[in-house]
N, CA, C and O of each residue as an XYZ file, in Angstrom:
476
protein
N     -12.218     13.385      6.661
C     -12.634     12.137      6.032
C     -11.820     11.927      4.756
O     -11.524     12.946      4.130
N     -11.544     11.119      4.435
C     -10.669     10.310      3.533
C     -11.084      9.046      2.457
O     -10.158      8.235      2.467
N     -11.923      8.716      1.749
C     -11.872      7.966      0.762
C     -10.241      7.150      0.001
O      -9.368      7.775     -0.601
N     -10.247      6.176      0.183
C      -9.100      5.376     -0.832
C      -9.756      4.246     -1.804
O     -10.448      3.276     -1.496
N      -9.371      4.631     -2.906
C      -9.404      3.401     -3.919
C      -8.411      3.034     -4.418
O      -7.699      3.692     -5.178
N      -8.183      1.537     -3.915
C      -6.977      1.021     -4.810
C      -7.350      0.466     -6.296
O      -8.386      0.866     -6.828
N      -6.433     -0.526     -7.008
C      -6.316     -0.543     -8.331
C      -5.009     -1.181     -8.448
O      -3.987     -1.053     -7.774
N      -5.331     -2.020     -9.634
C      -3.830     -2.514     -9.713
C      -3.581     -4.016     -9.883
O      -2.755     -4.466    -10.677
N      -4.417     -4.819     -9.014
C      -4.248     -5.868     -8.378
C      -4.207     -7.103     -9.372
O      -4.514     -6.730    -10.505
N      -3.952     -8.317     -9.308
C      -4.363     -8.925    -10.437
C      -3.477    -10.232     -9.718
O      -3.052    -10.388     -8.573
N      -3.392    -11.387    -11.393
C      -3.061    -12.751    -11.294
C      -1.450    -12.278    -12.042
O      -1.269    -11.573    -13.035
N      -0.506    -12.903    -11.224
C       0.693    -12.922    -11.718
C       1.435    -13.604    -11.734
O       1.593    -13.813    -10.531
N       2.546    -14.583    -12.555
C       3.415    -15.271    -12.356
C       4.585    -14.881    -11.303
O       4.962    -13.722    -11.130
N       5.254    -16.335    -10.430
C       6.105    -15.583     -9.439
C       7.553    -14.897    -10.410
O       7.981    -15.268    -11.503
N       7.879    -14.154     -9.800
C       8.854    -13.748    -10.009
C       8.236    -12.394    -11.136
O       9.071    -11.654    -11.658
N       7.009    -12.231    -11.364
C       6.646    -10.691    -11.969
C       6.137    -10.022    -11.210
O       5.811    -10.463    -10.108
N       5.910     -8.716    -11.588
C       5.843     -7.563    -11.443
C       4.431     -7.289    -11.226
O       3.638     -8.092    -11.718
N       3.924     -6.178    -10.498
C       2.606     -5.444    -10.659
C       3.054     -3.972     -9.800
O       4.034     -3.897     -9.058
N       2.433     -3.244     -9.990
C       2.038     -1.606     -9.413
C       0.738     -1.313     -9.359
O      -0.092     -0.951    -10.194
N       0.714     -1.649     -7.669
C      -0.543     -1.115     -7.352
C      -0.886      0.798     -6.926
O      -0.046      1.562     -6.452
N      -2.263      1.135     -7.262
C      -2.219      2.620     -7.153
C      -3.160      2.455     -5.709
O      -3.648      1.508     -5.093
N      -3.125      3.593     -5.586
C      -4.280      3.882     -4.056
C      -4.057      5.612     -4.314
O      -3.034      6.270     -4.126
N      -5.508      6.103     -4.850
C      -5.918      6.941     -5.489
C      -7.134      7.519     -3.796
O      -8.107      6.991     -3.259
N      -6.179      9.070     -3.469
C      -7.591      9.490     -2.272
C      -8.069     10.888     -2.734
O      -7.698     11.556     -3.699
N      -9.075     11.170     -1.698
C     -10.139     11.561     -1.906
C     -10.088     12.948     -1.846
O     -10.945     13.671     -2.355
N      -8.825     13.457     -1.064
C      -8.250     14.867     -0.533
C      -6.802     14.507     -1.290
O      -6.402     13.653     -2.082
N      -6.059     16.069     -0.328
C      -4.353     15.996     -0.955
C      -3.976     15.330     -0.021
O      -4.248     15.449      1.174
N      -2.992     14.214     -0.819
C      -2.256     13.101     -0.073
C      -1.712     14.097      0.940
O      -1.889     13.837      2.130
N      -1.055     15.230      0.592
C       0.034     16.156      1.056
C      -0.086     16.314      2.579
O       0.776     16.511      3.435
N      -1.609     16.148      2.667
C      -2.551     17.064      4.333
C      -2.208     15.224      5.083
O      -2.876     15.124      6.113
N      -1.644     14.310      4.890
C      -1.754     12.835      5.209
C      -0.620     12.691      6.053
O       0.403     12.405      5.431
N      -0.480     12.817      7.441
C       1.136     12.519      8.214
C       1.521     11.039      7.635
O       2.743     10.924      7.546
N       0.841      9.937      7.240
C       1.534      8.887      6.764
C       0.266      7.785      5.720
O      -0.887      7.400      5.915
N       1.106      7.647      4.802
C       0.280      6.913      3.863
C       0.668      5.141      3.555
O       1.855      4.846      3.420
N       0.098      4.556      3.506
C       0.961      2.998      3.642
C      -0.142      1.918      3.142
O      -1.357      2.115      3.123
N       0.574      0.661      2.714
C       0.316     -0.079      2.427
C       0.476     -1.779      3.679
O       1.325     -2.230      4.449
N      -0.793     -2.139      3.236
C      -0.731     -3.293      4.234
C      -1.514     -4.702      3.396
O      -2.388     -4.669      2.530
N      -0.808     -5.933      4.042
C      -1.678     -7.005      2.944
C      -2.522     -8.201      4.204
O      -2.648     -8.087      5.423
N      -2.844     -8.990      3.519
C      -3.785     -9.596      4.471
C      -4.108    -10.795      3.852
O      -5.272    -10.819      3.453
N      -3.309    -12.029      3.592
C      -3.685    -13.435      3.441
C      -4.566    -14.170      4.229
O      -4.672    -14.108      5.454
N      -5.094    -14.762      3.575
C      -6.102    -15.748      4.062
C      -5.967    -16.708      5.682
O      -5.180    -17.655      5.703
N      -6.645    -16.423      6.740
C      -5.966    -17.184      7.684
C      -4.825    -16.296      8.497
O      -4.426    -16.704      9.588
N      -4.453    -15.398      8.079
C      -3.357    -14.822      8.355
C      -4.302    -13.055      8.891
O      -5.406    -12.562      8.659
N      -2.832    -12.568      9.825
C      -3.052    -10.672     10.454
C      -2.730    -10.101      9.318
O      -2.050    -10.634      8.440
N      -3.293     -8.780      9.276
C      -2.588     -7.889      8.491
C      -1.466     -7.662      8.601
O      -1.102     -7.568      9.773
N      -0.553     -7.494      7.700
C       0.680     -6.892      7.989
C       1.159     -5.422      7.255
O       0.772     -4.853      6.235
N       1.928     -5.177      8.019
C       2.176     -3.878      6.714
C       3.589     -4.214      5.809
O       4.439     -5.040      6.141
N       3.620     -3.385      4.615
C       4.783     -4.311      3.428
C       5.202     -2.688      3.534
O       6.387     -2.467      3.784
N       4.335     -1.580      3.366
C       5.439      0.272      3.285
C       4.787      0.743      3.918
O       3.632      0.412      4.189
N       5.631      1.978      4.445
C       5.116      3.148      4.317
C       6.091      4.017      4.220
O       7.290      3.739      4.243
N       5.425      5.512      4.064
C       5.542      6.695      3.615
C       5.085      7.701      4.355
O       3.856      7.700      4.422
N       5.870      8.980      5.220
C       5.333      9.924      6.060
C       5.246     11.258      4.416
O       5.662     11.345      3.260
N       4.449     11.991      5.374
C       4.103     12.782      4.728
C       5.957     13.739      3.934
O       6.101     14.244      2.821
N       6.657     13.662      4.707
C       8.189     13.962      4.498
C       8.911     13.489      3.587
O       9.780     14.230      3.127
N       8.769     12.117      3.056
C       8.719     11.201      2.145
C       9.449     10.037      2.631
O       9.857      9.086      1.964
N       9.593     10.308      4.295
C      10.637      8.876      4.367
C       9.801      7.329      4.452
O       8.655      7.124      4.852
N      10.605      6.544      4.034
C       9.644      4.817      3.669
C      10.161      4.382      4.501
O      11.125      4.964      4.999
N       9.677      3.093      5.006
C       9.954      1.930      5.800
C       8.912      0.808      4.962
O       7.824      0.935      4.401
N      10.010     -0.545      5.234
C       9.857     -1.805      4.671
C      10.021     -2.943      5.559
O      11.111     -2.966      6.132
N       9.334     -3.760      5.785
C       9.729     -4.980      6.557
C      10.764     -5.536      5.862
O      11.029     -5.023      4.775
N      11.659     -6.824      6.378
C      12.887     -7.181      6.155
C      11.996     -7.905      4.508
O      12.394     -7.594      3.385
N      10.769     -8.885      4.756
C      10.404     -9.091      3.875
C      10.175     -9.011      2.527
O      10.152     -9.980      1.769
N       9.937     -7.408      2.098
C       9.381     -7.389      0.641
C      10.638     -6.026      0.819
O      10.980     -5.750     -0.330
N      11.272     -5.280      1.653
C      12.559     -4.991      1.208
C      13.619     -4.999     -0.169
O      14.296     -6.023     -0.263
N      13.796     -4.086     -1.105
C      14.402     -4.502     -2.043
C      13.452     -5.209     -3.236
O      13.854     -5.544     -4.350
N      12.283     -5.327     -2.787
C      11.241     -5.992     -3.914
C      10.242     -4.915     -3.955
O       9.647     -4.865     -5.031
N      10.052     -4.441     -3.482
C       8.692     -3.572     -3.418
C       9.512     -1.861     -2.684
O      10.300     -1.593     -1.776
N       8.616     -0.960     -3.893
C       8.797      0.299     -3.203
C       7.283      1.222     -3.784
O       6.427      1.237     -4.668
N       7.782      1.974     -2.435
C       6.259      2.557     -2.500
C       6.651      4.244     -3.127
O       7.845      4.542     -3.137
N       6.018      4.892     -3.437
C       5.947      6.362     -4.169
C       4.681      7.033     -4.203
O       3.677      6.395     -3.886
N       4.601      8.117     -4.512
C       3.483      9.067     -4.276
C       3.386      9.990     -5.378
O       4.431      9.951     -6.027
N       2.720     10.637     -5.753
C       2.263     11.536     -7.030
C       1.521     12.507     -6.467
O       0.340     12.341     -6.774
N       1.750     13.793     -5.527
C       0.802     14.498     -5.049
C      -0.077     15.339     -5.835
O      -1.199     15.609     -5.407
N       0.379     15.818     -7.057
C      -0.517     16.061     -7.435
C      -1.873     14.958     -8.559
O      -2.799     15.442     -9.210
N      -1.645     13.988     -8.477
C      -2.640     13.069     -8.659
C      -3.109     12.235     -7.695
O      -3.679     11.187     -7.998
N      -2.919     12.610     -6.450
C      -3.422     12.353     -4.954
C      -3.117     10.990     -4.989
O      -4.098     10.397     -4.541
N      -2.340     10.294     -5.265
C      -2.023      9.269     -5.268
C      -0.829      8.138     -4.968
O       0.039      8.138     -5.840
N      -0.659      7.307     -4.039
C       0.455      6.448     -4.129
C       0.052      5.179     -4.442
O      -1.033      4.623     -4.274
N       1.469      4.657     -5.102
C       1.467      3.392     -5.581
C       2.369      2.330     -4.738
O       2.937      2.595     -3.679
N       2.384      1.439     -5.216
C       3.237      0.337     -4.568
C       3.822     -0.702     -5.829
O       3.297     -1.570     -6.527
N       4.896     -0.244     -5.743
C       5.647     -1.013     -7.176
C       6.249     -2.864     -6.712
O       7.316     -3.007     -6.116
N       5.613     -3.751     -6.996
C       6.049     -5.099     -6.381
C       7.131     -5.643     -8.084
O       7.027     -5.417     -9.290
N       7.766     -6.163     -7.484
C       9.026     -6.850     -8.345
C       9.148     -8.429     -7.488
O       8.783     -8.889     -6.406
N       9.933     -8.925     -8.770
C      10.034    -10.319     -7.733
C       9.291    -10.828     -6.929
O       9.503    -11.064     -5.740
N       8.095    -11.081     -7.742
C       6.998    -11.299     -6.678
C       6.995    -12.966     -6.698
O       7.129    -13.748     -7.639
N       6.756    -13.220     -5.063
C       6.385    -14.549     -4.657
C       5.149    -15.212     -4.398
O       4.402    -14.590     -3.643
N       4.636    -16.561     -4.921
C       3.865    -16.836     -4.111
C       3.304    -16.674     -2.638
O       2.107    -16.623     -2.358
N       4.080    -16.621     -1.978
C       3.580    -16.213     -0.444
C       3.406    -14.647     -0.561
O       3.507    -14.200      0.582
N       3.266    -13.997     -1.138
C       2.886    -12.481     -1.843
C       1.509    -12.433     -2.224
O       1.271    -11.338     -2.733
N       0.433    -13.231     -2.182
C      -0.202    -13.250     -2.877
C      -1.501    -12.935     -1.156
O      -1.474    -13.627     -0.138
N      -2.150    -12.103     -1.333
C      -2.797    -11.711     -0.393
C      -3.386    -10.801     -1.152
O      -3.002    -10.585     -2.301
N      -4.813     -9.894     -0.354
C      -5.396     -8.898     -0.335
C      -4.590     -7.889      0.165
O      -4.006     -7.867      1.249
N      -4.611     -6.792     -0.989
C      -3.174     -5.492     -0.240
C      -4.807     -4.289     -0.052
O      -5.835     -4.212     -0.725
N      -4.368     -3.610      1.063
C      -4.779     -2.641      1.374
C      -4.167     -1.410      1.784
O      -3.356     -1.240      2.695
N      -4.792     -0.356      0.786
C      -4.553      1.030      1.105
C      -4.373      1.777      2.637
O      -5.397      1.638      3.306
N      -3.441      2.431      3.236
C      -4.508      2.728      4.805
C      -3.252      4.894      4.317
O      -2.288      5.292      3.663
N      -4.174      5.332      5.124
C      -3.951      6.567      5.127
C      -4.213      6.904      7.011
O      -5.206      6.514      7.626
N      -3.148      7.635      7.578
C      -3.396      8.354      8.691
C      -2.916      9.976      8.957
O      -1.918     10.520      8.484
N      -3.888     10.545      9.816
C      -4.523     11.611      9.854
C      -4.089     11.732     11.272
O      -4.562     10.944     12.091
N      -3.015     12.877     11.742
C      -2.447     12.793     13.263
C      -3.234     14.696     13.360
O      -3.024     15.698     12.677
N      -4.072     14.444     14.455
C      -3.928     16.512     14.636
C      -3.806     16.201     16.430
O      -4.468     15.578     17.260
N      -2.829     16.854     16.427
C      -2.429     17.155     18.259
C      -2.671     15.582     18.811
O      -1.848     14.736     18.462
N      -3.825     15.179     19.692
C      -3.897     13.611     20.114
C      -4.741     12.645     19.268
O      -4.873     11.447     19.517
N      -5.488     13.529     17.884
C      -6.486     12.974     17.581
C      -5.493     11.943     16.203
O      -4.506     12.432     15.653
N      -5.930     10.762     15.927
C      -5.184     10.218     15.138
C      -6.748      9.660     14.928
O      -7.654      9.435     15.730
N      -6.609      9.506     13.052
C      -7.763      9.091     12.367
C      -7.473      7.657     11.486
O      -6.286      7.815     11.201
N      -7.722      6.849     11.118
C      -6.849      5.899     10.409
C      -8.310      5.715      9.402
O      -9.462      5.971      9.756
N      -7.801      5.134      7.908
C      -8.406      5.058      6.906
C      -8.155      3.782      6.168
O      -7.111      3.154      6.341
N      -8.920      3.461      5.501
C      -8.326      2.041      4.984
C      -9.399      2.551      3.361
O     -10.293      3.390      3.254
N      -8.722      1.510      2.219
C      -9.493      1.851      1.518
C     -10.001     -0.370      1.303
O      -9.775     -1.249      2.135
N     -10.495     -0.480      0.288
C     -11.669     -1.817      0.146
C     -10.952     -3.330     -0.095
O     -11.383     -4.484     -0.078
N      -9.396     -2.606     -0.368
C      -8.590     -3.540     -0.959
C      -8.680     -4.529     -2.507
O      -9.683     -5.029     -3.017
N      -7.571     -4.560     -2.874
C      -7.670     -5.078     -4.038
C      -6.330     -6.390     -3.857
O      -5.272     -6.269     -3.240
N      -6.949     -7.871     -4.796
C      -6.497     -9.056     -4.668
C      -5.629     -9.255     -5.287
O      -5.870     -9.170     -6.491
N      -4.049     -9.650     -4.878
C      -2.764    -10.119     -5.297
C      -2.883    -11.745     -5.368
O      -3.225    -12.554     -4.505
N      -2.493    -11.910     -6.656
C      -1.907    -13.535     -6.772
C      -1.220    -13.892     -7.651
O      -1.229    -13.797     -8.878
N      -0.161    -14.630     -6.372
C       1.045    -14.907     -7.871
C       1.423    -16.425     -7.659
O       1.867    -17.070     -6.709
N       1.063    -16.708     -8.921
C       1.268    -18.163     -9.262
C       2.745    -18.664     -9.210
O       3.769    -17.981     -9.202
N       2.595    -20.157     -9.172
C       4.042    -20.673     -9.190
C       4.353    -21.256    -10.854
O       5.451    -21.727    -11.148
């Protein structure tokens, strides 16, 4: 079991900055992949990073070059650093953590916290 709390989130002009955290409950370390996903209004989730437990990232073509994600294991924690942020950026971002043992795969989400960036 896995607890996530994110943090971070807020009102921003386009083209600034925020760093969101996603703070869990165990060691990130024991996590085959940790990631970030957002979720506008009307709109699917999508995912913007992730991060295997190895440290390699993946980015959609989208927030690419604007956003990078990082980890702090010993403060059980990753963040998500947004730059150049756009209005169409502005969604609910959510934490998700997964948990692979042999076939069993566990997925985690944490409550999400609200992005908005003004024009």
């Amino acid at each position: 079991q896995v607890q996530l709390v994110e943090s971070g989130g807020g009102l921003v002009q386009a083209g600034g900055s925020l760093r969101l955290s996603c703070t869990a409950s165990r060691s990130i370390s024991s996590l085959n992949v940790m990631a970030w996903y957002r979720q506008a209004p009307g709109k699917q989730r999508e995912m913007v990073a992730t991060m295997t437990s190895s440290g390699s990232t993946n980015y959609p073509d989208f927030v690419r070059g604007r956003f990078t994600i990082s980890r702090d294991n010993a403060k059980n924690t990753v963040y998500l650093e947004m730059n150049s942020l756009k209005p169409e950026d502005t969604a609910v971002y959510y934490c998700h953590a997964q948990i692979k043992r042999s076939i069993v795969v566990r997925d985690y989400w944490g409550q999400g916290t609200q992005v908005t960036v003004s024009t």
